[in-house]
C-alpha positions as CSV (number, residue, x, y, z in Angstrom):
1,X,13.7,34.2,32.3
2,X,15.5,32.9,29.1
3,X,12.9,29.7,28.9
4,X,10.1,32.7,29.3
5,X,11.7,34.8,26.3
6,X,12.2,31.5,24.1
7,X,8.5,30.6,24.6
8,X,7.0,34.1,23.6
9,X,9.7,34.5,20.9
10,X,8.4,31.0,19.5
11,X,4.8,32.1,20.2
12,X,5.3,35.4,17.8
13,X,6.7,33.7,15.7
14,X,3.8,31.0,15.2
15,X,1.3,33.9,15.0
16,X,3.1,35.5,12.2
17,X,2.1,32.4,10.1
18,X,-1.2,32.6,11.2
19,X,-1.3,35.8,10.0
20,X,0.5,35.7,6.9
21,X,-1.1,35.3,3.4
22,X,-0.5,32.0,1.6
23,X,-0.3,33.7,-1.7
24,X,0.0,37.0,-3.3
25,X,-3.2,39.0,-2.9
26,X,-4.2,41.9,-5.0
27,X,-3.7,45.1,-3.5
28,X,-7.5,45.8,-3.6
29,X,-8.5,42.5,-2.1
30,X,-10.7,41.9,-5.1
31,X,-10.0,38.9,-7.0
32,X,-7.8,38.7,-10.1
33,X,-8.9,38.0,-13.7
34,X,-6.1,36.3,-15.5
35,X,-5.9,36.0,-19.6
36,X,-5.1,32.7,-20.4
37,X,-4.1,31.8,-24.1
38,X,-6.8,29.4,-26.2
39,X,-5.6,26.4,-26.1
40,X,-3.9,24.9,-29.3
41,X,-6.4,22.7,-30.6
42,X,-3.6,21.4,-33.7
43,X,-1.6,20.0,-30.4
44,X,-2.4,15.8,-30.0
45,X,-1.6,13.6,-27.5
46,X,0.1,11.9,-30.0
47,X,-2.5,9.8,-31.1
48,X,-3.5,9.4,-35.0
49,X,-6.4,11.6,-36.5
50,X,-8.8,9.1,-38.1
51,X,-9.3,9.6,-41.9
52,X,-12.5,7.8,-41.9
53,X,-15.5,8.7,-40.7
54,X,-17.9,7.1,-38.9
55,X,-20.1,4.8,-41.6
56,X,-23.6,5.1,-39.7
57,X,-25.2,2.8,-42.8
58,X,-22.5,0.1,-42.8
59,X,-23.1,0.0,-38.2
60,X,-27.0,0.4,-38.8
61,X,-27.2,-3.3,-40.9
62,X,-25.1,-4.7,-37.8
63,X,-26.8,-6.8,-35.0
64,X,-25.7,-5.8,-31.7
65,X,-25.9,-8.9,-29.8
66,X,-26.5,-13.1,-31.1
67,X,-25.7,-16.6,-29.6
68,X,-22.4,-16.8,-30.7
69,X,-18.9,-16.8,-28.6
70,X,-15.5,-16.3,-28.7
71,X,-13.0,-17.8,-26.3
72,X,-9.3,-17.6,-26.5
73,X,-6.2,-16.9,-24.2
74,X,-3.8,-13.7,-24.6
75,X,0.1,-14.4,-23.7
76,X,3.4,-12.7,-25.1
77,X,6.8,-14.1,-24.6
78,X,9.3,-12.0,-22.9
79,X,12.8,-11.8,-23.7
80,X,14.3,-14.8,-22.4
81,X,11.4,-16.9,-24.3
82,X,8.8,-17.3,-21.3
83,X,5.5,-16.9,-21.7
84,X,3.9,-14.1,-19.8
85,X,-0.1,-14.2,-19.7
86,X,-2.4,-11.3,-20.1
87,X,-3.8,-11.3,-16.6
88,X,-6.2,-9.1,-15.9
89,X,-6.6,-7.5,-19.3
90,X,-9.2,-6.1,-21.3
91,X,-9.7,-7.9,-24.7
92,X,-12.1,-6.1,-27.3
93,X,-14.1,-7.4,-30.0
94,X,-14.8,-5.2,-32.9
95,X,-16.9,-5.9,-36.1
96,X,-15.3,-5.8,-39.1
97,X,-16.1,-2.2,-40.8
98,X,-13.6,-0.2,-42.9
99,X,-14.0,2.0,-39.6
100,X,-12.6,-0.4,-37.2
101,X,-10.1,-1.7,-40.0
102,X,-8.3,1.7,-40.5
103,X,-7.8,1.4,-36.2
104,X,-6.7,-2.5,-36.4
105,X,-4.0,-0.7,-39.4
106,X,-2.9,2.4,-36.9
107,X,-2.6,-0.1,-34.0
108,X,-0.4,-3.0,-35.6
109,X,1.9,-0.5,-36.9
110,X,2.6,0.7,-33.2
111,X,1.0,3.6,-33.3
112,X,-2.6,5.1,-31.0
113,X,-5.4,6.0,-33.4
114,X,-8.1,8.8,-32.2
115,X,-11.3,7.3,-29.5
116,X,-13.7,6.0,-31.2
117,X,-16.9,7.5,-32.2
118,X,-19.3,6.4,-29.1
119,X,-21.4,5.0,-31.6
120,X,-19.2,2.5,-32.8
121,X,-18.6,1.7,-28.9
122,X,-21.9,0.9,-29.0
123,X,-21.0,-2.9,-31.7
124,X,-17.5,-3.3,-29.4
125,X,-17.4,-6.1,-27.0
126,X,-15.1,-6.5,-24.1
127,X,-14.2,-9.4,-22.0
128,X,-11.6,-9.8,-19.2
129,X,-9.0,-12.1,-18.7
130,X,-8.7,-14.1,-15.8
131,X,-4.8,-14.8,-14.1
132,X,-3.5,-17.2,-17.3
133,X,-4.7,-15.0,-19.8
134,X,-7.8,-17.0,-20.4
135,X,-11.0,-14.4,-22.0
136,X,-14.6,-15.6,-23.4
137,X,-17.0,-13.2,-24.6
138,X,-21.0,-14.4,-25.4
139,X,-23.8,-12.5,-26.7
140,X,-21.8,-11.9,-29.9
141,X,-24.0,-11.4,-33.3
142,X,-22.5,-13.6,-36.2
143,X,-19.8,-12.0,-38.3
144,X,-16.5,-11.1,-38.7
145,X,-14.3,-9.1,-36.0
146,X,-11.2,-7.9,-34.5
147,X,-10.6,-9.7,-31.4
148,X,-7.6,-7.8,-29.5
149,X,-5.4,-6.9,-26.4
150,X,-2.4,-6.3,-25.2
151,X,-0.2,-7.7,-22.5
152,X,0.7,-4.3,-20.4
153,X,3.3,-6.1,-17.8
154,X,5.6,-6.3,-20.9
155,X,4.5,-3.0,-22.2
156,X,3.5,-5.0,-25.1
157,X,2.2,-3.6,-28.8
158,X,-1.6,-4.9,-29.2
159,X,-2.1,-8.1,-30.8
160,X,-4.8,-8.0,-33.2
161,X,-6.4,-11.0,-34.6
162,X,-9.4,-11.2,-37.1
163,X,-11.7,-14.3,-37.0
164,X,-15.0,-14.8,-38.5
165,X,-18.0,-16.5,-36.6
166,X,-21.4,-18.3,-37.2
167,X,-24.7,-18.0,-35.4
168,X,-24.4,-20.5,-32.5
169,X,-20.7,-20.8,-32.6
170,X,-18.2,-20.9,-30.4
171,X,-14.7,-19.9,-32.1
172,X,-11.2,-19.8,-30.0
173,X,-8.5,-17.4,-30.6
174,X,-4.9,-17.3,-29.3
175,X,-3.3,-13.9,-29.3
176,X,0.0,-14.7,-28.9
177,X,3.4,-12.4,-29.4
């Protein structure tokens, strides 16, 4: 008789989860409306406003894409003097612009600008490292740019070098910390 009572007691119990609400209801069953606050469009995420806007005439005399490369490795040492490679990283290649100079500023003095406007995305190249660090980008336009990346396994600042190249030309690059 006892087992019996357990069983139904454990049974009752059960059902009374089953039957309970997960979470407060309003009396009237119809749903609330909540008033949220605006949000605080002065709050960042810590990132730096950008002074300078975006300079459609100095992007519009750009080429997007030439026969020129640039190859190079990314490494930082750690603390104890080893080199550590940037494996698996993304390095970018930026024209030259006042635009993209006033980021290359932010970011050597340790700080996260403001995304970019999508059109200047549009002039950035990317290439990815392989395990040693090792990046080459082609398709580039001649000119000069900001070839940059970071080595995140140290939680490394970027490293942000500025090189200059001709149609045809292949130009290497070591960013090194």
């Amino acid at each position: 008789m006892m087992r019996w009572s357990l069983v139904i007691l454990l049974a009752l119990v059960l059902t009374g989860c089953q039957i309970a609400p997960q979470w407060p209801t309003p009396p009237s069953g119809e749903p609330s409306i909540e008033e949220l606050p605006a949000p605080d469009e002065s709050k960042t995420d810590g990132r730096v406003p950008r002074q300078v806007s975006f300079p459609e005439r100095e992007y519009a005399a750009l080429e997007k894409t030439g026969n020129a490369s640039i190859r190079g490795r990314l490494y930082q040492r750690d603390a104890r003097g080893n080199l550590v490679p940037g494996a698996g990283e993304t390095v970018s290649i930026a024209p030259v612009t006042t635009y993209s100079a006033e980021a290359a500023e932010v970011a050597l003095s340790g700080r996260a600008i403001a995304p970019a406007d999508p059109r200047a995305r549009e002039y950035t190249h990317y290439a990815r490292t392989d395990g040693d660090g090792n990046f080459v980008a082609n398709g580039l336009p001649a000119g000069e740019y900001y070839v940059a990346g970071r080595v995140s396994a140290l939680n490394g600042r970027p490293i942000i070098h500025q090189v200059s190249v001709r149609p045809g030309q292949t130009v290497s690059v070591t960013l090194e910390r």
